[in-house]
C-alpha positions in Angstrom: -56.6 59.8 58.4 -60.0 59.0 59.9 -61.3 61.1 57.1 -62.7 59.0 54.3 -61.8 62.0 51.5 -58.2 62.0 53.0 -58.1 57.9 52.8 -59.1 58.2 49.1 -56.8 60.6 47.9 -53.9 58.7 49.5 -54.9 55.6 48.1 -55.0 56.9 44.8 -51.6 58.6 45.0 -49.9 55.3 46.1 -51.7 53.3 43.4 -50.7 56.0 40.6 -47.2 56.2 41.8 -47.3 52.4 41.5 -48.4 52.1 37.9 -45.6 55.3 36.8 -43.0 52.5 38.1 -44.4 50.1 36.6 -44.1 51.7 33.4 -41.0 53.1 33.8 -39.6 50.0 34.3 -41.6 48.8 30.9 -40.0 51.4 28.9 -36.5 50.3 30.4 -37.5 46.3 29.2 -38.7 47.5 26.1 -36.4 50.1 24.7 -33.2 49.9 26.7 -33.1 46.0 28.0 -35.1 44.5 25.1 -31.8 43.6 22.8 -30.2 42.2 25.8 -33.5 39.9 26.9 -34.3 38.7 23.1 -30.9 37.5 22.3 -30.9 35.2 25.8 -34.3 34.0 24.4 -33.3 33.7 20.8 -29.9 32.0 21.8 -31.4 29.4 23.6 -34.0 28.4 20.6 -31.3 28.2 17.6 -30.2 25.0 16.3 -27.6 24.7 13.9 -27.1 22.4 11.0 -24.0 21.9 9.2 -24.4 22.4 5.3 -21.0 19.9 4.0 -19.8 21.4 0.7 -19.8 19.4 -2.5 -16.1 17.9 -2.9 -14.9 18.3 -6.3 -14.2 15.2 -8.3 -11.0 13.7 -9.9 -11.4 12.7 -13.8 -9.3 11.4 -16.1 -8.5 13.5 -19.3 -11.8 12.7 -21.3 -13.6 13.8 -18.2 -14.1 10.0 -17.0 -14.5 10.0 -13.0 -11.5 8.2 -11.3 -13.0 9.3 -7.7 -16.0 11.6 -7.2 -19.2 12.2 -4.5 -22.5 11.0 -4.8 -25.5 11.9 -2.6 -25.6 10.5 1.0 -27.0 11.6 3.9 -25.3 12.3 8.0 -27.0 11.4 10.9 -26.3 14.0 13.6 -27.7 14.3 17.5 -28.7 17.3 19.5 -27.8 16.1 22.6 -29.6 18.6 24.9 -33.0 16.7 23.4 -31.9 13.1 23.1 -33.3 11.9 26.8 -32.3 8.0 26.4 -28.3 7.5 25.1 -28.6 4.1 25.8 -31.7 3.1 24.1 -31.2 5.1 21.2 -27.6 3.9 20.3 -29.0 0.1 20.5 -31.6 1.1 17.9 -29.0 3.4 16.0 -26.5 0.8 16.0 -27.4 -2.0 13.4 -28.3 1.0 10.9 -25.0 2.9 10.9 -22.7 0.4 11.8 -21.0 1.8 14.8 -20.3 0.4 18.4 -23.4 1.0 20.4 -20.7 2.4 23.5 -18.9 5.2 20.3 -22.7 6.1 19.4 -23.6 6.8 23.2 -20.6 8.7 23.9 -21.0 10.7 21.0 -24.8 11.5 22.2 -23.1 12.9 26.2 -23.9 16.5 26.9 -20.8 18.5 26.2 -19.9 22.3 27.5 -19.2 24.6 24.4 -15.9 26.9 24.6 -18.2 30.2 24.5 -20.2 28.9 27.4 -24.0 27.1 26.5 -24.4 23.5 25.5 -23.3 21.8 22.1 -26.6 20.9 20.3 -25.0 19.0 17.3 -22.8 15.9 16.8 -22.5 13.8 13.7 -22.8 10.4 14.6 -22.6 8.8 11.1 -21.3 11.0 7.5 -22.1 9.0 4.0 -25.3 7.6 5.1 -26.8 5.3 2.3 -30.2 6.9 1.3 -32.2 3.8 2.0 -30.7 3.6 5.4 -31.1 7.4 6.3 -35.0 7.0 5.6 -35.1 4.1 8.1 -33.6 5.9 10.3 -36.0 8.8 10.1 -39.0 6.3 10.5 -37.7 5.4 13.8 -38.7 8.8 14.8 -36.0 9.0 17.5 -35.9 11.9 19.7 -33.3 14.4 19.0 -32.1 12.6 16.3 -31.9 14.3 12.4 -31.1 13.4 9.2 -29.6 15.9 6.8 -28.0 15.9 2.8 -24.4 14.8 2.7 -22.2 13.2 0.0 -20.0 10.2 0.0 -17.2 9.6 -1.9 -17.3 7.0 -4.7 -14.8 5.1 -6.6 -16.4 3.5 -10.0 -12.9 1.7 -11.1 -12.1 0.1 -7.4 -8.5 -0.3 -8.1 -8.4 1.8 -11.2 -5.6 4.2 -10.5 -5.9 3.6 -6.7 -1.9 4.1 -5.6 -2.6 7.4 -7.3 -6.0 8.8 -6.6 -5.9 7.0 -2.8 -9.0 7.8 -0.5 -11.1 9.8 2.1 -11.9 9.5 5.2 -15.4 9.1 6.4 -15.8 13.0 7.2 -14.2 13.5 3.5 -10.9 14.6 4.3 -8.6 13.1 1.6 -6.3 10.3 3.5 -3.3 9.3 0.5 -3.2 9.7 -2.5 -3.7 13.0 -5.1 -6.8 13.1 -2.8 -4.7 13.7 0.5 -2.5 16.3 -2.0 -5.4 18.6 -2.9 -7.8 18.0 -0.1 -7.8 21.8 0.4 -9.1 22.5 -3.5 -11.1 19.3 -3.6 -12.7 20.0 0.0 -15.1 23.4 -0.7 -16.1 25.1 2.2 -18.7 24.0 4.4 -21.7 26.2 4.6 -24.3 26.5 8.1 -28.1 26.7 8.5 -28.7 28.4 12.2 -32.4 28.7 12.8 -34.9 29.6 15.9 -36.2 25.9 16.7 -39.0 25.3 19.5 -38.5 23.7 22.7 -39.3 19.6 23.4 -42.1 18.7 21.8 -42.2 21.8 20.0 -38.4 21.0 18.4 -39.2 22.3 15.0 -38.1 25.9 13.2 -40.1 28.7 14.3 -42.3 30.6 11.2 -41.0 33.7 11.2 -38.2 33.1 13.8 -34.6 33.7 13.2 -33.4 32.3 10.2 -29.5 32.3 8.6 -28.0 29.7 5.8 -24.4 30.6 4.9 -24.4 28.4 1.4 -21.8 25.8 1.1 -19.1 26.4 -1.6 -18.6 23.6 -4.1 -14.4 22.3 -4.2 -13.0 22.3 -7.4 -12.4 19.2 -9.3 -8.9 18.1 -10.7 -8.7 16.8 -14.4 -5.7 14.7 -14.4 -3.3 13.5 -17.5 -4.1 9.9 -16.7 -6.1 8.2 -19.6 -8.5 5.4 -18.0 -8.1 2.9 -21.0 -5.0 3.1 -21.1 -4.1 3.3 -17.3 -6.0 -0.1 -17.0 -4.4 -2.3 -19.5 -1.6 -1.5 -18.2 -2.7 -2.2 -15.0 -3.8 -5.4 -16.0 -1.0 -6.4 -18.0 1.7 -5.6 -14.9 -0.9 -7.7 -12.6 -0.5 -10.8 -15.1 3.1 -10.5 -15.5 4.0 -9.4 -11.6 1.7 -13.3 -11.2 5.0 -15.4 -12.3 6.9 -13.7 -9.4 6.6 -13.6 -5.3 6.6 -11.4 -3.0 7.4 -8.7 -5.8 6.6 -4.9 -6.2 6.4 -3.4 -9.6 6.3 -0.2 -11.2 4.7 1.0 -14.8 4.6 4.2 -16.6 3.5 5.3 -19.8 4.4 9.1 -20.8 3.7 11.2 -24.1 7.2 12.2 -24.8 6.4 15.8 -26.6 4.4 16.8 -23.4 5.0 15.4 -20.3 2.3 14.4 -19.7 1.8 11.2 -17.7 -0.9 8.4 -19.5 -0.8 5.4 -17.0 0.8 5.1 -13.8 0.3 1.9 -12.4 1.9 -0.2 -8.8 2.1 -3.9 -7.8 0.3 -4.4 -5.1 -2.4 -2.3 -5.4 -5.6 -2.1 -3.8 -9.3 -1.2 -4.2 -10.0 2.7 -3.3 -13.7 2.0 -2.6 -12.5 0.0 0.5 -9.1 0.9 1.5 -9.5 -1.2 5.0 -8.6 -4.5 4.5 -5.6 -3.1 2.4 -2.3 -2.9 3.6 0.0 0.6 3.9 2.1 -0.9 1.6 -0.3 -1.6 -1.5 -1.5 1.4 -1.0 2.5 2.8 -2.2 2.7 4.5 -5.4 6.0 2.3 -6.7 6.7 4.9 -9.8 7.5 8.0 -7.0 8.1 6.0 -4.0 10.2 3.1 -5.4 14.3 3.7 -4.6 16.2 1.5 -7.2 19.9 1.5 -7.8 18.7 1.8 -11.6 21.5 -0.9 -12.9 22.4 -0.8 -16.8 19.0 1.8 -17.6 21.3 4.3 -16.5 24.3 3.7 -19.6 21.9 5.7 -22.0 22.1 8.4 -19.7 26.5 7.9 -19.5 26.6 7.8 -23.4 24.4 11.0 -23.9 26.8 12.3 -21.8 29.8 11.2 -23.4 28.4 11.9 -27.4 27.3 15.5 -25.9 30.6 16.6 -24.7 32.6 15.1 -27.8 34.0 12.1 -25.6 32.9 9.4 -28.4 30.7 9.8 -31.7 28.5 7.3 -33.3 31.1 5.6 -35.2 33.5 4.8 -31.8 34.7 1.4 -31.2 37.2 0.3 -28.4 38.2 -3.2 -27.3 37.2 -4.2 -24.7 38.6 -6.9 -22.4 37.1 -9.0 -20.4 37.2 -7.3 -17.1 38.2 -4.3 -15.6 39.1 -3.6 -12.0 38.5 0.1 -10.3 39.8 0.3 -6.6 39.7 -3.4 -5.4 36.3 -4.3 -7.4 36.2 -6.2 -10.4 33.9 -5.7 -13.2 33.1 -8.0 -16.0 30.7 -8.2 -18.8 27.8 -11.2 -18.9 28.8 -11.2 -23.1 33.1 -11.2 -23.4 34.1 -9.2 -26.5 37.6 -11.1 -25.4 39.4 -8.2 -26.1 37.8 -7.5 -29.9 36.9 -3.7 -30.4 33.0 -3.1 -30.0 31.1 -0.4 -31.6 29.1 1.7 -29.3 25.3 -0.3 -30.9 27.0 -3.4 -29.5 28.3 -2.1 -26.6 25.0 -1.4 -25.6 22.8 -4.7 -26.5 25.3 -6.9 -24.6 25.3 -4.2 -22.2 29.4 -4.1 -21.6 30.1 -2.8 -18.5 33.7 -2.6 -19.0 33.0 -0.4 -22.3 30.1 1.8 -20.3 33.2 2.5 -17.6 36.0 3.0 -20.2 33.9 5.8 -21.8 32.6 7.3 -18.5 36.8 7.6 -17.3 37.0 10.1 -20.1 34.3 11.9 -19.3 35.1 12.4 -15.7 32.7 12.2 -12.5 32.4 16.0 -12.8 30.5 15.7 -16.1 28.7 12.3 -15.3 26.6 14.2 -12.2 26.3 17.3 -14.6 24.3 15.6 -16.7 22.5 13.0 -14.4 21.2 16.0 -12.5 20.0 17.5 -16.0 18.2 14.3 -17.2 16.6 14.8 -13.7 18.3 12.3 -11.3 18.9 13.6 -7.6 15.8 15.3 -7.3 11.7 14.6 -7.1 10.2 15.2 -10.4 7.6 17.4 -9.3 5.0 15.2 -11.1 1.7 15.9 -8.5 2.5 12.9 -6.2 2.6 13.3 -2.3 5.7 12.3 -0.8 7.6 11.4 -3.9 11.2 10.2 -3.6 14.0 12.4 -4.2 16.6 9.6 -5.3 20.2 10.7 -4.8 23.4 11.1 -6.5 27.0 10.5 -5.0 29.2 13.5 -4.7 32.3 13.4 -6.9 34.1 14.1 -3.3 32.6 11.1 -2.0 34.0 8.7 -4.6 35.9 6.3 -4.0 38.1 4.1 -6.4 35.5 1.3 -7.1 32.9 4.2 -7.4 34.4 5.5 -11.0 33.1 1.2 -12.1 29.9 1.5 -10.4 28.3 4.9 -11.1 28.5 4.8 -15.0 26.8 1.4 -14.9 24.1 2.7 -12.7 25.0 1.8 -9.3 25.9 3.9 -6.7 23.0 6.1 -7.9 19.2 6.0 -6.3 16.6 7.0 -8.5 12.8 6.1 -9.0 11.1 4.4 -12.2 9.7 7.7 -12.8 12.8 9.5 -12.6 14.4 7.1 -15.2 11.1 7.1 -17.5 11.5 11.0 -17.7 15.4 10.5 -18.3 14.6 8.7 -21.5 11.6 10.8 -22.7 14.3 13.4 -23.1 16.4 11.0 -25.0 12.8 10.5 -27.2 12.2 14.4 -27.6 15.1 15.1 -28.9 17.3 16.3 -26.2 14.7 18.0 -24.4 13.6 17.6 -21.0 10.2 17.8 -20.1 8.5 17.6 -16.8 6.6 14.6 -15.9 3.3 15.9 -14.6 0.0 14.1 -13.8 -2.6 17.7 -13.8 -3.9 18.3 -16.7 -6.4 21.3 -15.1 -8.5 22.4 -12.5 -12.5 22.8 -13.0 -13.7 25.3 -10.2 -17.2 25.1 -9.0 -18.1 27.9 -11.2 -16.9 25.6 -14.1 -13.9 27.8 -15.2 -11.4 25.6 -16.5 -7.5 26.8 -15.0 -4.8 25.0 -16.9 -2.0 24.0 -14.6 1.2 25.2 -14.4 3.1 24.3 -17.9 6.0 21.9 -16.8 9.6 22.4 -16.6 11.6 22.2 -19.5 15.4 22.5 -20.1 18.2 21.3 -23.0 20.0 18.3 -22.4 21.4 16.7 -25.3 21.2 18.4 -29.1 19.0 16.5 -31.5 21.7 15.2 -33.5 23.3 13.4 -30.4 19.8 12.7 -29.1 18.9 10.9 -32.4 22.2 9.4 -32.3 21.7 7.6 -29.1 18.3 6.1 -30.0 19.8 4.7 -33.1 21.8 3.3 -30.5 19.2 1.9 -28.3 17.4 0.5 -31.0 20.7 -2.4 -31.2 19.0 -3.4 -27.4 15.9 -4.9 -29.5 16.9 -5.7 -32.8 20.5 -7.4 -32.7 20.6 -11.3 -32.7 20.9 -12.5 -28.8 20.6 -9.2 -27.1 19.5 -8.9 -24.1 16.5 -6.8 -25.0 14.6 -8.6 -28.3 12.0 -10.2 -26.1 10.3 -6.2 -25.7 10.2 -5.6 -29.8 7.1 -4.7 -30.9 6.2 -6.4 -34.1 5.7 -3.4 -36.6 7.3 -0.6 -34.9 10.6 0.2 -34.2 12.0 0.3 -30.7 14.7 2.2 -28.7 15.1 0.7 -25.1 17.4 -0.5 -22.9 17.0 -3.2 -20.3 18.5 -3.0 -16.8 19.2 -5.1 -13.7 19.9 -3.2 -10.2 19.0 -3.3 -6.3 16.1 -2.3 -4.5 17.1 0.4 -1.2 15.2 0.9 1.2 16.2 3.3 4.0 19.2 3.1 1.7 19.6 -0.4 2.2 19.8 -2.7 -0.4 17.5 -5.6 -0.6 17.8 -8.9 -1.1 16.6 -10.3 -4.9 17.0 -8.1 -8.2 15.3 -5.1 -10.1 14.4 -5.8 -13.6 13.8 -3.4 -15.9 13.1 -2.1 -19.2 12.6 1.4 -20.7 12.3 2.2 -23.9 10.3 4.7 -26.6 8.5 3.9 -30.0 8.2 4.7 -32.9 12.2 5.0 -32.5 12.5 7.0 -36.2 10.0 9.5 -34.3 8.9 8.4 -30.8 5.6 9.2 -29.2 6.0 7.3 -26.1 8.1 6.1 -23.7 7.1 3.1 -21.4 9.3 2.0 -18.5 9.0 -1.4 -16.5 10.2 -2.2 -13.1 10.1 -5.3 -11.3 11.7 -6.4 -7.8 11.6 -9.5 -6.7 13.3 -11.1 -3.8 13.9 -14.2 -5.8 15.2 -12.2 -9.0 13.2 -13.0 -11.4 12.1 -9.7 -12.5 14.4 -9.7 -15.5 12.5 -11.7 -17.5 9.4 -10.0 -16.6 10.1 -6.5 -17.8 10.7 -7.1 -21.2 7.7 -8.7 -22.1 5.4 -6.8 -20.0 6.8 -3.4 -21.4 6.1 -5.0 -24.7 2.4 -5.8 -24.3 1.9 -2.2 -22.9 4.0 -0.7 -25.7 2.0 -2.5 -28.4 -1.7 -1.5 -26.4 -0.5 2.1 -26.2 0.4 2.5 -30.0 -2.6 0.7 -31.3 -4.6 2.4 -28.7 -3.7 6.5 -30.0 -3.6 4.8 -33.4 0.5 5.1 -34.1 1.1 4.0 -37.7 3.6 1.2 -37.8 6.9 2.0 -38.8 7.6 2.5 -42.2 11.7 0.9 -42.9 13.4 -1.2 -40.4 15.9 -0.7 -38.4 19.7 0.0 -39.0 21.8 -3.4 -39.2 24.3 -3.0 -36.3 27.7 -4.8 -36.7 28.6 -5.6 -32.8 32.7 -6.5 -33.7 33.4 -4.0 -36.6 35.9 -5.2 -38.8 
């Protein structure tokens, strides 16, 4: 080793076995280990952004918007860069409207499942524009702004009990809304991207780089025709005024279709800001309402009775007083005193005792037969979340008084729109049609679906069926009954009014139901509008009527029904 040659060559053997390592292990790092090392690096550089997908809108069926999304903005944290919680939520605060303690909690470092750190919270969605930018000019660490949407309501309280609301991340609340979130809703699309560190907290050129697009929801076009849906609004708000207290229920239907024009509730509320509200105006009365129906339901007895042969149009019977089933008594509000009535009479004084003599020879089989056929005892189906299913009482379950109070509509649960659709078959001549509020969906792609065509099924022939409307237009046109104040001046009318319970839980309340339904033109009908009014104090009664004639009279004028062209039959109540 003391030779200087030796020295040399030793040297350079340990420095060239050096460098082979070295670039062994340079190969390993570069073409075995590289994947391994640039994911860890590219991992802990991408930020991800949440692209929120357009929600589709709801429109009326000229295409008006009941309930659709506008441009906002979402204000989101990274919280691995936000270094003061505090101090930021104070300055945060004012702007978005949230608790300085909900904005700082939202802004804590938090552990993702997968391992790592979350590096995006929303701490505000539906961001006014104006406040967004002011946001940005604060320049807050760690803090971003990005495009979101809001939902807007231009009517306020224009169909509210039906279209109901969002939440503040858009997920549909009540309402058709909370019904079809998942088709209104989209899918949400992602931007991940390779972002500097600290001051550097920007996307990298030429870094990693991913969008998955958001997909648009699809929009529902519903049978509801804005006009229309708020005169009747207004008019049931101006009548449901003279009462206390009251709930109250209006629907307006195109008898050949099915198709439900105006839906409207008492209370109601406004959809823009649904906080103040309470859960109750927020009800949709026409699916949600429970009524023992009261005398409404004696058109639905005599269709029965003139179907199966039980009485023609021509029928009279006397008809005392009173009658007593079981150990209840049943009277009428107009004695016949024993005198024979013809069936047109029977029905504008509304005789009980004459309703039950026909309905004990048509026998409880028959009577829930063709209750469940006009479409009592089950939920119509009409689009409606959590609509009420009404029920019927089991011919095993009646007792005595039961075969008095079922024909006159008591005993029985049933909604407004359950009845409304009872006597748009009546209108249609026999036919029942499914009530439904979607007209069709729009996708995002703009393809128009129809939806499904409703339900249909015979009930009554069109002899009988135009039988029993001449028989329901007696209600409006004889002297003193109890349904003139709904004629329409210029049209014929075929209606009935009613008086029942409200049930809630299936128990009754205290006060009355008032109600009217009824169809015109009656020669030919087109519509059929049905009115129902609780009130604890009863006066509901003398509400119905009159409102269902305002909303009658809007609704022909408004689809430009010619007026009637004869009058009405002239009905003798005591034939001689």
């Amino acid at each position: 080793m003391a030779e200087p040659r030796r020295r040399l060559r030793l040297g350079t053997m340990l420095v060239l076995a050096l460098f082979v390592t070295i670039g062994i292990r340079l190969v390993f790092l570069q073409a075995v280990d590289s994947p391994a090392y640039a994911g860890a690096g590219v991992s802990s550089r991408l930020t991800r952004v949440d692209l929120p997908a357009p929600r589709g809108a709801i429109l009326d069926q000229k295409g008006a918007p009941l309930a659709r999304s506008v441009e906002a903005r979402y204000v989101y944290a990274d919280p691995e860069q936000v270094k003061d919680r505090a101090a930021t939520a104070r300055l945060l605060s004012p702007l978005l409207g949230v608790p300085v303690s909900e904005l700082a909690d939202k802004m804590t470092r938090r552990k993702l499942p997968g391992g790592g750190w979350s590096q995006f919270q929303y701490l505000a969605r539906g961001v006014d524009i104006v406040k967004a930018k002011q946001i940005e000019a604060l320049d807050l660490r760690g803090i971003g702004v990005h495009r979101d949407e809001r939902r807007e309501v231009p009517g306020g309280d224009l169909a509210a009990n039906l279209v109901g609301f969002v939440s503040q991340d858009m997920n549909g609340l009540e309402g058709l809304e909370a019904r079809y979130d998942k088709l209104l809703q989209g899918q949400d699309g992602k931007r991940v991207y390779e972002a500097g560190q600290g001051d550097l907290d920007a996307p990298i050129p030429g870094g990693y780089s991913q969008t998955t697009p958001a997909k648009p929801g699809s929009s529902l076009v519903l049978t509801i025709d804005r006009d229309l849906q708020y005169q009747v609004q207004q008019v049931l708000g101006r009548h449901m005024a003279q009462t206390r207290g009251s709930v109250g229920a209006a629907v307006v239907l195109d008898v050949a279709t099915g198709e439900v024009l105006a839906q409207a509730s008492h209370p109601t509320y406004n959809a823009a800001n649904p906080g103040p509200s309470r859960p109750t105006d927020r009800e949709d009365a026409a699916t949600s309402f429970v009524v023992e129906p009261g005398s409404v339901h004696k058109a639905i007895t005599f269709g029965a009775a003139l179907q199966e042969g039980v009485i023609t149009p021509d029928t009279t019977l006397p008809i005392p007083n009173a009658i007593t089933r079981g150990d209840t008594p049943f009277s009428d509000t107009h004695p016949a005193n024993g005198r024979r009535m013809s069936l047109p009479g029977m029905m504008a004084f509304s005789s009980n005792v004459g309703t039950i003599q026909i309905a004990d020879e048509l026998g409880p089989d028959r009577l829930i037969d063709y209750q469940k056929r006009f479409g009592l005892g089950q939920a119509t189906g009409e689009g409606m979340p959590g609509e009420a299913t009404g029920r019927l009482l089991p011919a095993d379950e009646w007792s005595l008084s039961s075969y008095g109070s079922v024909p006159i509509g008591h005993s029985v649960d049933a909604t407004p729109l359950q009845m409304a659709a009872a006597y748009a078959t009546i209108a249609n001549n026999g036919t029942y049609v499914q009530p439904h509020l979607i007209r069709e969906i729009i996708g995002a792609d703009g393809k128009r679906t129809p939806a499904e065509p409703p339900v249909t099924r015979p009930v009554l022939s069109p002899q009988h069926a135009a039988a029993l409307r001449t028989i329901l237009e007696a209600v409006t046109t004889v002297e003193g009954a109890t349904g003139v104040a709904a004629a329409v001046p210029g049209y014929r009318v075929a209606g009935k009014t009613g008086t029942g319970w409200r049930l809630v839980n299936g128990e009754k309340q205290p006060g009355e139901v008032g109600s009217f339904i009824g169809m015109a033109p009656a020669e030919k009908p087109r519509y059929v509008v049905a009115v129902f009014v609780w009130s604890p104090g009863g006066e509901g009664g003398s509400v119905a009527a009159p409102a269902f004639r305002e909303m009658m009279g809007f609704t022909l004028r408004h689809y430009r029904v010619p007026p009637s062209g004869g009058k009405a039959p002239k009905f003798e109540v005591f034939p001689r």
